[in-house]
TORRO-247035 format. One line per 10 residues: number of its first residue (from 1); their letters; for each residue z negated, y, x negated of C-alpha. Coordinates in Angstrom, 3 decimals, m for minus. Layout:
// residues N
NUM) A) Z:Y:X; ...
This chain:
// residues 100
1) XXXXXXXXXX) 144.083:m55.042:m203.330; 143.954:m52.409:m200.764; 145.458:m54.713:m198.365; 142.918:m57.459:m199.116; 139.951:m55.058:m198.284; 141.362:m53.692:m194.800; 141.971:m57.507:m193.678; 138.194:m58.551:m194.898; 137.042:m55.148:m193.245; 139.053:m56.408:m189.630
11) XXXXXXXXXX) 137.789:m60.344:m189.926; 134.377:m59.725:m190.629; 133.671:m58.133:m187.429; 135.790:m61.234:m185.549; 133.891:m64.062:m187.439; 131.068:m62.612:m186.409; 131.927:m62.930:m182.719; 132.967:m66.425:m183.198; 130.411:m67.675:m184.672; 127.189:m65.988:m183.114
21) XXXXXXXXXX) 127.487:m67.275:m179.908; 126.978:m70.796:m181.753; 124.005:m70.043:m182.778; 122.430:m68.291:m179.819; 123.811:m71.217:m177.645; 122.069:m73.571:m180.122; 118.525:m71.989:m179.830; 119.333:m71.148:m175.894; 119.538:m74.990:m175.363; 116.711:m75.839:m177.321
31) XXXXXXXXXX) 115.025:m73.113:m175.124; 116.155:m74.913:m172.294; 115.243:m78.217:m173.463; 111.358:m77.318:m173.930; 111.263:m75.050:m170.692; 112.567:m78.084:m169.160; 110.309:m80.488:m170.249; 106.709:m78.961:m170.248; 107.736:m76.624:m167.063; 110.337:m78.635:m165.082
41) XXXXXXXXXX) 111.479:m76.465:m161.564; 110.737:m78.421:m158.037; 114.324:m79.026:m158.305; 114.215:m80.675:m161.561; 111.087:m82.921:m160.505; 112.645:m83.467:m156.875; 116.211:m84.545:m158.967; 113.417:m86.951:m161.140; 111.962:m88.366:m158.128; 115.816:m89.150:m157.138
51) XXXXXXXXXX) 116.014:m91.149:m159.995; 117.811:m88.355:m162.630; 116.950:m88.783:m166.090; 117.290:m85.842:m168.494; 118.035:m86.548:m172.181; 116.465:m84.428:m174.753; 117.980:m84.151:m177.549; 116.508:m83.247:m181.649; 113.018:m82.547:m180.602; 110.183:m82.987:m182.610
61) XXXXXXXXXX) 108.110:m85.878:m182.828; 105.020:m83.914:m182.257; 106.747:m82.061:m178.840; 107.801:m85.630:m177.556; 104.213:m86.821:m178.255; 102.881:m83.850:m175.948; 105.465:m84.531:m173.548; 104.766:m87.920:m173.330; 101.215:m87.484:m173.296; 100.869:m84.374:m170.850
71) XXXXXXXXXX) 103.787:m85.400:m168.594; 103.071:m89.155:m167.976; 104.021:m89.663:m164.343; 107.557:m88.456:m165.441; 108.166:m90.512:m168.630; 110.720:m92.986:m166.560; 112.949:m89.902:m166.508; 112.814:m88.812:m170.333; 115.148:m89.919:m172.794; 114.698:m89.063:m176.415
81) XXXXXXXXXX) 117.292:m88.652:m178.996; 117.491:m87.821:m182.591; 113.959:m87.178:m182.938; 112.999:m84.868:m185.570; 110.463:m86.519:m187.894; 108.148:m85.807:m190.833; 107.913:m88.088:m193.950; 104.952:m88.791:m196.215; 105.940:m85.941:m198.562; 106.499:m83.133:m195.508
91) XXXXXXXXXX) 110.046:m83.514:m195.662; 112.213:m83.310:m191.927; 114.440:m86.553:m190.983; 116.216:m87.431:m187.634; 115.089:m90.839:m186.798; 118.327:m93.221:m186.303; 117.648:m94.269:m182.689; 121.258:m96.139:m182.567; 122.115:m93.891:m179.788; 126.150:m92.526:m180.527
């Protein structure tokens, strides 16, 4: 029993370094994503006046509306996946956009 304590006393501390960083990269991208998006750097528009497209990936519906809407002259270089939507009763779905 003892035993059993000390180990779950020693792995909490470890799981806990393995799997924050998931999270935090998770919302860091997402972070990223948006920052990208509505406020791109002059490298990122000069890279979309090269021809680079960026894919964004599990946005919402309403944020790729804005997007699309607000950032018009780039919309040749956007590429939505997994879109977040919202159904008639409120409820969140990922639209199936065939992309793999």
């Amino acid at each position: 029993m003892r035993h059993s304590v000390l180990l779950l006393i020693l792995f909490i501390p470890l799981l806990l370094v393995i799997f924050t960083p998931l999270s935090a990269a998770a919302s860091g991208y997402s972070d990223y994503q948006l920052r990208r998006l509505f406020t791109p750097t002059a490298g990122e528009v000069i890279s979309e006046s090269n021809g680079k497209v960026h894919i964004y990936d599990g946005l919402s519906s309403a944020q790729v509306d804005v997007a699309l809407d607000g950032h018009f002259n780039r919309i040749d270089n956007m590429m939505f996946t997994r879109i977040v939507q919202i159904d008639e009763q409120g409820e969140q779905y990922v639209e199936d956009d065939g992309c793999d």
